[in-house]
C-alpha positions in Angstrom: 0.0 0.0 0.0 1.3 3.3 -1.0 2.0 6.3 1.3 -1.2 8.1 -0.2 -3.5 5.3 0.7 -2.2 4.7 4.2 -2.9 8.3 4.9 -6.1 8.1 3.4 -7.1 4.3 5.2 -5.6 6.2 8.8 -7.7 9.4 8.3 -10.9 6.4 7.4 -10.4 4.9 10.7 -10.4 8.1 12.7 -13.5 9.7 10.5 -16.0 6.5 10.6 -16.5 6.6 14.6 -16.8 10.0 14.6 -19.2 10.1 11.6 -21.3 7.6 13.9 -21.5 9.2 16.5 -22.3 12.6 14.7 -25.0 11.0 12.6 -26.4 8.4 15.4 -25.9 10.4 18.6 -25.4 13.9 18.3 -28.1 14.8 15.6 -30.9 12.8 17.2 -30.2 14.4 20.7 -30.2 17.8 18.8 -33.5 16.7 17.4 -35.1 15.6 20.8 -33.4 18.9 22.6 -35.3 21.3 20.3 -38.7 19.1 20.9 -37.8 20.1 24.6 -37.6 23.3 24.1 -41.4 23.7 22.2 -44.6 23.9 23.5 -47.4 21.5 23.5 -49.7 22.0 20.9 -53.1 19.7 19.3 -51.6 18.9 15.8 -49.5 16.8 14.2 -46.8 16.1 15.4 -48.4 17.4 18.7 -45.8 20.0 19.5 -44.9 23.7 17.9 -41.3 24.0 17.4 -39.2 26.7 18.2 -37.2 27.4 15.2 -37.5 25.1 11.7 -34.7 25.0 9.2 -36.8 26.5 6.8 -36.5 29.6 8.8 -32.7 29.9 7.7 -29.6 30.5 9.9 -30.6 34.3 10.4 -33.9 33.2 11.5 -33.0 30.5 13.6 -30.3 32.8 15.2 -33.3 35.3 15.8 -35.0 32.7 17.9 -32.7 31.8 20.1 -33.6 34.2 22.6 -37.1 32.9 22.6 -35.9 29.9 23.6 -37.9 28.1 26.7 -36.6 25.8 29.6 -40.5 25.4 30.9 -40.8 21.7 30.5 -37.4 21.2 32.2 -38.3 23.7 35.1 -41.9 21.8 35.3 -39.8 18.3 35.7 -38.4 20.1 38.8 -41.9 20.9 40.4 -43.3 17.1 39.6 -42.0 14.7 42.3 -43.2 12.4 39.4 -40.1 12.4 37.5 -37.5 12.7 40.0 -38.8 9.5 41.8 -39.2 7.5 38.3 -35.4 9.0 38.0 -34.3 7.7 41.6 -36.2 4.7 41.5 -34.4 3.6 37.6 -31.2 4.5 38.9 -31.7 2.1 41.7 -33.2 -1.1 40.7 -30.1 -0.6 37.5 -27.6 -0.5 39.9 -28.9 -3.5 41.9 -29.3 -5.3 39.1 -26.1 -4.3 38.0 -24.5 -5.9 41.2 -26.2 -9.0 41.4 -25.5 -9.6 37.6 -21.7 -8.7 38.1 -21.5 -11.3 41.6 -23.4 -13.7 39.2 -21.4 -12.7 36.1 -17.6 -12.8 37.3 -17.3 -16.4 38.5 -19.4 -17.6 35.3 -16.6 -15.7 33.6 -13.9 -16.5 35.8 -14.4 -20.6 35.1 -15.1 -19.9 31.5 -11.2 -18.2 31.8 -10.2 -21.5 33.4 -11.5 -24.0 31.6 -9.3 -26.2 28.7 -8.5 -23.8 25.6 -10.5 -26.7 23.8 -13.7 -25.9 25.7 -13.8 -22.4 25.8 -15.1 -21.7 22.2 -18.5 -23.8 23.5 -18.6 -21.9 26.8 -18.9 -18.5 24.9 -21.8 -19.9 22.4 -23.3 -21.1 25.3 -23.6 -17.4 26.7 -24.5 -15.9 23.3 -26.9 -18.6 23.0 -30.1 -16.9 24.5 -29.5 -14.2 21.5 -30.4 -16.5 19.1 -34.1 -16.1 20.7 -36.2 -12.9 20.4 -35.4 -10.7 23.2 -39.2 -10.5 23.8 -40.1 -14.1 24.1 -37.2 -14.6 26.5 -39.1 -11.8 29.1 -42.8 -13.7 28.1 -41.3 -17.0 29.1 -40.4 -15.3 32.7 -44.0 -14.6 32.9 -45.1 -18.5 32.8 -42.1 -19.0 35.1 -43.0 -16.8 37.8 -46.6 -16.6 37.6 -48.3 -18.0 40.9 -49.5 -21.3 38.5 -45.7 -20.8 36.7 -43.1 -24.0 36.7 -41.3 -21.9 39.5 -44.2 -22.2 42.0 -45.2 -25.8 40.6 -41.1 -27.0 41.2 -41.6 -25.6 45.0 -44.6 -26.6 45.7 -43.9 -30.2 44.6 -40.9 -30.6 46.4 -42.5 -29.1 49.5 -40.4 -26.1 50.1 -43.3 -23.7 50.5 -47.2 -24.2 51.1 -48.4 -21.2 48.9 -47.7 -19.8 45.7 -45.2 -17.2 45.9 -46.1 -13.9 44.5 -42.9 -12.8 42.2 -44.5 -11.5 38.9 -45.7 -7.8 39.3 -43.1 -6.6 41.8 -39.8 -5.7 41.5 -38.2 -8.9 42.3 -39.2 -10.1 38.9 -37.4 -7.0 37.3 -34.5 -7.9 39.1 -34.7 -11.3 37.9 -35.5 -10.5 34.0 -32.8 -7.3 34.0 -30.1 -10.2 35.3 -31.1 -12.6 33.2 -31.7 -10.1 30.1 -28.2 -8.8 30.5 -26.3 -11.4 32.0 -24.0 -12.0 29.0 -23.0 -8.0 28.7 -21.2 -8.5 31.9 -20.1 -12.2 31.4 -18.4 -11.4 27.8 -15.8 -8.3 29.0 -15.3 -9.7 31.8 -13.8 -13.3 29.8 -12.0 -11.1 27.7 -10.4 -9.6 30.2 -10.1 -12.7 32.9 -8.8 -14.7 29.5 -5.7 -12.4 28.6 -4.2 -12.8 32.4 -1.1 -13.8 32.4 -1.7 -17.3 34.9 2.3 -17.4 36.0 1.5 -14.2 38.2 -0.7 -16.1 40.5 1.3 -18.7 40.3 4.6 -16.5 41.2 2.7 -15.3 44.2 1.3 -19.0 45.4 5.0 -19.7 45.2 6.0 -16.8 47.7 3.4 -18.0 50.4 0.3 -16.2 49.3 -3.0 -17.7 50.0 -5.2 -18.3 46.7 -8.1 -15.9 48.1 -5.7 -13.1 48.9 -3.7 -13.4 45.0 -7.2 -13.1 44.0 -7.8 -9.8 45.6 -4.4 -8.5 44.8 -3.5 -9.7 41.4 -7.0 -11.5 39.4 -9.1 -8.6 40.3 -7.4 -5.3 39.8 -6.3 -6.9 36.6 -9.8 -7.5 35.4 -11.0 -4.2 36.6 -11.1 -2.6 32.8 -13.5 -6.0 32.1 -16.0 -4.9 35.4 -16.4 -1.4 34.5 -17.0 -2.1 30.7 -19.2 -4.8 32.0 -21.5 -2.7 34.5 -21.2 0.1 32.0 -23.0 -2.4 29.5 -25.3 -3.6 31.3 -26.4 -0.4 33.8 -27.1 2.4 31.1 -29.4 -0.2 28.8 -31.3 -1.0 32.6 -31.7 2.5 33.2 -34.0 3.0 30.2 -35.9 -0.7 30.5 -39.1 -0.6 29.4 -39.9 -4.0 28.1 -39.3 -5.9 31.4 -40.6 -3.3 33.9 -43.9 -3.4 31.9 -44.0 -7.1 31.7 -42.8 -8.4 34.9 -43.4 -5.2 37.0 -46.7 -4.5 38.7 -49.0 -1.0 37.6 -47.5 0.6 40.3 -43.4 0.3 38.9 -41.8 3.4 38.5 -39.2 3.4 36.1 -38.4 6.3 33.3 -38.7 4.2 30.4 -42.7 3.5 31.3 -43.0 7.3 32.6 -41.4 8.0 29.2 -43.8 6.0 27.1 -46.8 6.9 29.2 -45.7 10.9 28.2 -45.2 10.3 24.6 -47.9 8.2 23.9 -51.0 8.1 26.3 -50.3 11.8 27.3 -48.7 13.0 23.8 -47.0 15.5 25.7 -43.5 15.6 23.5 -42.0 18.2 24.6 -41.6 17.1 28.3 -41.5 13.8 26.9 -38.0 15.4 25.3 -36.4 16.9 28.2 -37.2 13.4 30.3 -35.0 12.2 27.9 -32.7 14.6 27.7 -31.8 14.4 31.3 -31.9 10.9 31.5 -29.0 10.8 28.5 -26.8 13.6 30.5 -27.1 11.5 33.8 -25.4 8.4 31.9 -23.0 10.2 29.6 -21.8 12.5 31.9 -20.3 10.3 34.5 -19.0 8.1 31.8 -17.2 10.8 30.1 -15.6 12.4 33.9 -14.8 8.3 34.3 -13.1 8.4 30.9 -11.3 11.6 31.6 -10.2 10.5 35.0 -8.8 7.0 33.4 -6.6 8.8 30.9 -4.7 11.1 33.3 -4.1 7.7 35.4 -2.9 6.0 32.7 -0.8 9.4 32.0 0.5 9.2 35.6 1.2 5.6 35.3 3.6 6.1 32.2 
């Protein structure tokens, strides 16, 4: 390959994410942040915008001054929003726990196991992909159901008398979210756990270290960039959950993503609708990027 082209392949792998991102993330948050800043209106769509392209850059630049943080100062006055906020935030980062305690030593073994039997391990965990995402959360429902094969199995055996009551509270979240995402936190997590060099715990077995404490020392830290890519993956899609909080979770679950839906469709109010979302996308992108910037001057201090 020539000089020319290898400038012009280097300056293609720097362009495509950013084209990505600019096309996939930035213009459709522009989009949704000027729906936040219109007003509600009985047409179609069912909002009047502030500015329109048709109105040209001098017109648009006029505008601006008109523009109207209402529906983001009315999210402050709703105790609505800020509990469906509080409430998402926390059944994610349970969820996120439970699936990382249940995630690592899946992972861990997988990272152990013969060379020969780890390509089986890994379909194993993609496996459940190869199902729709939504029969996978209706199957939950015949499991947990007070007639389900969960209350059936416990029953039988005798461990309990009654039917337990799972489905429509927010164990059974808990239990589709772990089960939903489980493989976002096993798969980073083998990646990581799999490229360890073994001869370090080995080194430190030799020198009179227990196997729990090389653990904690060396096998953790070092799989700490798999942990955070893992929770990352599987706490900002949780956040947003609609489909399981809807299915599994009773009338009375508060989470964003039904508060969103409820707004956009059963209230049709888009604008407030829009700046829900917009806050809910600067509460997870903006600890990610301070995380981010934080991890590259480490890395700076380390060199």
């Amino acid at each position: 390959m020539s000089k020319l082209g290898s400038a012009i392949f280097s300056r293609l792998v720097i362009i495509i994410p950013y084209a990505w991102l600019l096309f996939f993330f930035l213009v459709p948050f522009i989009i949704v942040f000027r729906i936040s800043l219109s007003t509600t209106a009985i047409a179609q769509p069912p909002y009047v915008p502030v500015f329109a392209l048709a109105d040209g850059l001098s017109g648009i630049w006029a505008k601006i001054g008109e523009f109207s943080f209402d529906n983001f100062v009315w999210l402050t006055e709703d105790a609505l929003y800020l509990n469906a906020y509080l409430s998402s935030v926390w059944i994610a980062g349970v969820s996120t726990l439970a699936t990382l305690l249940i995630g690592y030593p899946i992972a861990y073994g997988m990272a152990q196991a013969p060379r020969s039997l780890r390509p089986t391990l890994l379909m194993l965990v993609i496996l459940p992909f190869w199902t729709s995402f939504l029969i996978r959360v209706y199957a939950w429902i015949a499991i947990l159901k007070p007639e389900g094969l969960l209350n059936q199995f416990l029953i039988g055996t005798g461990i309990i008398d009654s039917p337990l009551i799972i489905l429509g509270t927010n164990w059974a979240i808990y239990i589709g979210i772990v089960y939903s995402y489980l493989p976002f936190m096993v798969l980073p997590l083998y990646s990581a756990l799999e490229k360890m060099d073994n001869t370090l715990i080995e080194a430190a077995q030799d020198l009179g270290c227990p196997q729990i404490t090389a653990f904690w020392k060396i096998t953790f830290p070092l799989s700490l960039p798999g942990v955070v890519a893992g929770c990352m993956l599987v706490f900002i899609p949780a956040v947003g959950e609609f489909v399981i909080p809807d299915l599994l979770g009773g009338s009375q679950t508060l989470m964003i993503g039904k508060t969103l839906w409820n707004e956009f469709n059963a209230n049709r109010d888009w604008p407030v609708s829009a700046a829900v979302a917009t806050i809910l996308l600067l509460i997870l992108v903006v600890p990610i990027v301070f995380f981010q910037n934080a991890q590259a001057k480490a890395e700076e201090q380390g060199r």
